[in-house]
Each structure stands twice: as C-alpha cells, then as structure tokens.
N, C-alpha and C positions, 0 to 999 in steps of 0.2 A: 504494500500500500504506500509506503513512502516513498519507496525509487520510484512510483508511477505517479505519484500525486502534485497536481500542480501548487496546490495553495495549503489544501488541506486535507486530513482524515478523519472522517466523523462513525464511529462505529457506536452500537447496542451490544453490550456482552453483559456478562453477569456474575460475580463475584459469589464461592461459595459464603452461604450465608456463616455468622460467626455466631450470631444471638437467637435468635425466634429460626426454626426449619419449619420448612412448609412442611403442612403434615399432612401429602399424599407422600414423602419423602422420607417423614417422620417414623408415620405410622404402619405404609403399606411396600415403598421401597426403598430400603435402607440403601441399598449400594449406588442409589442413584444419585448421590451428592459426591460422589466421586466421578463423575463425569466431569465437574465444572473445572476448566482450570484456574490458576491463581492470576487474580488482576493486576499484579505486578508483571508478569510475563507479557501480557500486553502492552501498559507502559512502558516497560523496559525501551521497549522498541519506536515509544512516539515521547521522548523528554521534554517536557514539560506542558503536555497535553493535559487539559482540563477535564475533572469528573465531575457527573452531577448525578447526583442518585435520581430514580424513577419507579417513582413510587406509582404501583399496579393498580387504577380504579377499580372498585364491586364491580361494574358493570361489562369492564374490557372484553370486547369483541375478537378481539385479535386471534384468540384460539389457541394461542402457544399455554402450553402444561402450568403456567402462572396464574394465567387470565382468569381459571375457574377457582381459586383460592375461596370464595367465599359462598360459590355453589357446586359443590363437590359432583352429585347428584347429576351435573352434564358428563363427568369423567365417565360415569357407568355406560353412553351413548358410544355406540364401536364408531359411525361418522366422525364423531370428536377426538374420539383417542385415536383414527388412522392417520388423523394429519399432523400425530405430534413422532417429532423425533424420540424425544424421551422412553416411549415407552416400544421402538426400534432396536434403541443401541442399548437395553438390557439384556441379558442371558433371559431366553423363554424361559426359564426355570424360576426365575426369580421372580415375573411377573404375573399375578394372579389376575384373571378376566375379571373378576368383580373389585376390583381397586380401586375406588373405596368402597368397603364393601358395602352392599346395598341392606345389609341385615343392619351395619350398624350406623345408616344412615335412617333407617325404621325406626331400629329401638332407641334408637337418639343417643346415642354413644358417641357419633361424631360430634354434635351436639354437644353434647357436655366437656369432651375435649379440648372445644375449641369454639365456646363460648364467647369468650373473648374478641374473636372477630366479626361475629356478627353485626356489632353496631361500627364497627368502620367500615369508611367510604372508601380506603386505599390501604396500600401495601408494602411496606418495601421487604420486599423479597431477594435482595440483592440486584438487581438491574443497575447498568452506569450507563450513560452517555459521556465518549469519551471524545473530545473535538482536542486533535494534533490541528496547528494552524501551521504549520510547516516550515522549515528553515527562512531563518533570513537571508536576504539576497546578497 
C-alpha cells in the first residue's frame, strides 16, 4: 500500500480486543480471537499514521460477524453467516451450526450474559481507522 500510494493509506482493521470479547467469541468460538493480528504490525508499516476507534452501531447493516453484537439471533440465519469470513477460516470442528445457540437465546441465557448490552446504541469491539497520509515530498 505504501510503495503504491500517492498521498495516502486509509484502511479498517481490527485490533484483538484487550477488555470486553465479543461473546459469539467468548462464548461459542474461542479460537476465533486468534485470527486477528496485532495492530502494531500494521502501523509498523505506515509511521505515524493516525487511529480512530469505530465504534459498531445496534443497528449496523454491514453484515460482517461484529454488526450482529446486539442481535445475536441473525447469527443463527445460514444467508448471514455464508457471507462472513469468520466462520470460513475456522476448523469445521470447532464451529457449531447453532452458534449462538438458539436454546440459549430461548431460555434467555444469552440474555443474562450479556445484559449489559442491550441498552447501548454502539460498540467498540476493537475496529480502527487507520489514515497513513504518506511521506513528505
């Protein structure tokens, strides 16, 4: 990106989280937080590029495996989970069809787990916007 880039580089990545895990992550795939690589290894590469965190609306359309934080209950939809990668690049072994599962989105299990986020409007689930504005001339 930077030997090609005229002015700048603007990328979306995502920092494994350090504090709060999402909890399809949490609770249903554990191995899936080693997917994320560390957001230093991308800086590394753009000095003194600017981060901003981006925090995830309730409502986000977008579809990617973050979006549904606060309505678990679309994860259980196979159209929804075909167009994530997340649930691709894990070992079939470790990924359960019913993730999250649908018994303990009933009995309100997920519910009481995760209480907490029901009354917010956003998320930060680790997302960055990272703007390299590129070498001086």
């Amino acid at each position: 990106m930077v030997r090609v880039s005229r002015d700048r580089v603007v990328l979306l990545t995502r920092r494994p989280c350090r504090g709060r895990r999402y909890w399809l992550t949490r609770d249903y795939l554990p191995g899936a937080d080693g997917l994320f690589g560390e957001l230093s290894r991308v800086t590394a590469e753009l000095p003194g590029a600017e981060i901003e965190r981006v925090a995830i609306p309730h409502d986000c359309r977008d579809g990617f495996v973050h979006a549904w934080w606060r309505r678990p209950r679309e994860l259980l939809r196979p159209e929804i989970r075909a167009t994530m990668a997340l649930f691709d690049r894990l070992p079939p072994a470790t990924v359960r069809p019913d993730s999250p599962s649908g018994s303990d989105l009933d009995s309100g299990a997920w519910g009481r787990r995760n209480h907490d986020l029901l009354g917010l409007d956003s998320l930060d689930l680790g997302h960055r916007l990272v703007v390299w504005r590129g070498r001086p001339a």
